[in-house]
C-alpha positions as CSV (number, residue, x, y, z in Angstrom):
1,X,-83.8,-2.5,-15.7
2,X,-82.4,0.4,-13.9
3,X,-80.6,-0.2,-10.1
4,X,-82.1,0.3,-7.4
5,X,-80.9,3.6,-5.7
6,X,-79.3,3.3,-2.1
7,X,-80.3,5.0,1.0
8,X,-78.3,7.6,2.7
9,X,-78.1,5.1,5.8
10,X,-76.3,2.3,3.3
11,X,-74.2,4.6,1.7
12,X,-72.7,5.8,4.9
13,X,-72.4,1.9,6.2
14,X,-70.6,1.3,2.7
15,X,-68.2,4.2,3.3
16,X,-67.8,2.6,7.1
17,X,-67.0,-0.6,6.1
18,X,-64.1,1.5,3.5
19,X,-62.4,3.3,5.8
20,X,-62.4,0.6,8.7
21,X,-60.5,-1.6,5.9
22,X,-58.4,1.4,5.0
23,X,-57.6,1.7,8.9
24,X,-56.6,-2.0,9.1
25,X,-54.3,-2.0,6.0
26,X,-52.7,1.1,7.4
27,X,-52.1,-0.4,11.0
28,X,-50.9,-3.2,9.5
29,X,-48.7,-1.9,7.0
30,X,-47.3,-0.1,10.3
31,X,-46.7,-2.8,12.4
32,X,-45.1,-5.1,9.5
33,X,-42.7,-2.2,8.9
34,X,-41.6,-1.2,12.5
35,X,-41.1,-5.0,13.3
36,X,-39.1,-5.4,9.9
37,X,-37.3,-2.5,11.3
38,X,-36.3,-3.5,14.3
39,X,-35.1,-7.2,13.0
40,X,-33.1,-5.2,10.5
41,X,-31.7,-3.1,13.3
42,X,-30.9,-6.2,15.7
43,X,-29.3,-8.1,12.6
44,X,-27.0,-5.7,12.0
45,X,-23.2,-5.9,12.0
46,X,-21.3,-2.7,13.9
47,X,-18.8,-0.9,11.4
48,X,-15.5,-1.8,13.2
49,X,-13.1,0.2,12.4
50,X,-9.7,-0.6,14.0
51,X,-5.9,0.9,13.3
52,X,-3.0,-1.7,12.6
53,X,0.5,-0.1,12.5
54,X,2.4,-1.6,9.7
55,X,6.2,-1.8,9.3
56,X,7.4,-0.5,6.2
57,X,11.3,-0.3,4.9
58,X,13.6,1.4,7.2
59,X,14.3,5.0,5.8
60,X,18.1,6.7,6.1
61,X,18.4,9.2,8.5
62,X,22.1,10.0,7.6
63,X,24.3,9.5,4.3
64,X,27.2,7.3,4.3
65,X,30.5,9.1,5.4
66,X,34.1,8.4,4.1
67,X,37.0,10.4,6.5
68,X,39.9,11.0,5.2
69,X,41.6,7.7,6.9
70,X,40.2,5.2,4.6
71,X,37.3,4.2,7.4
72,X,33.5,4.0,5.8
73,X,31.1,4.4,8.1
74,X,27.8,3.1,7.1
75,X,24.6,5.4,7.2
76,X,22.5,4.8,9.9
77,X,18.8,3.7,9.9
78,X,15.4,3.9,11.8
79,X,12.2,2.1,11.1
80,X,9.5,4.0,9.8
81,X,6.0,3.1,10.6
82,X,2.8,3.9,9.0
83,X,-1.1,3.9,9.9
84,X,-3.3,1.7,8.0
85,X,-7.5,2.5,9.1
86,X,-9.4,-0.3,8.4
87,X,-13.1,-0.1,7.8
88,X,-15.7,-3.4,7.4
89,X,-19.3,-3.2,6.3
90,X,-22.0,-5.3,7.5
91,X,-21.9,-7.4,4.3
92,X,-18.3,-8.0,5.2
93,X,-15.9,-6.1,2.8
94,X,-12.7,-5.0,4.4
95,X,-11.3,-1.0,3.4
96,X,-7.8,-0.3,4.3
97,X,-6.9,3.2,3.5
């Protein structure tokens, strides 16, 4: 037995019923995604970054000095201070550079 052939009129209602499905997945595929989007977005951590001055050992600024008398006089000495950037991600790791 061979099929039956279809009309014109239930070929087109066939490729109707297609391309509304096609539509719907589509829509929906683009709603699911802008609403994962913005959950994503609102979940979010910000990247702080912040700046912490850290001491380190106090540097020389003058060499020790003997005069002729027998008097030493010690060199003298200023703190020097350095920048440390800190950087976090949203999962939580900490970068200090």
């Amino acid at each position: 037995m061979t099929p039956t052939r279809r009309t014109p009129q239930q070929r087109d209602r066939r490729f109707a019923r297609v391309r509304r499905l096609t539509q719907a997945v589509l829509l929906t595929s683009g709603v699911v995604s802008a609403v994962l989007v913005g959950y994503v977005a609102s979940a979010a951590k910000p990247v702080a970054k912040t700046t912490v001055t850290v001491p380190s050992t106090p540097a020389t600024t003058a060499p020790a000095t003997s005069t002729g008398s027998g008097t030493y006089t010690p060199p003298s000495t200023a703190a020097v201070t350095t920048t440390t950037v800190c950087t976090s991600t949203p999962s939580g790791t900490v970068t200090c550079y």
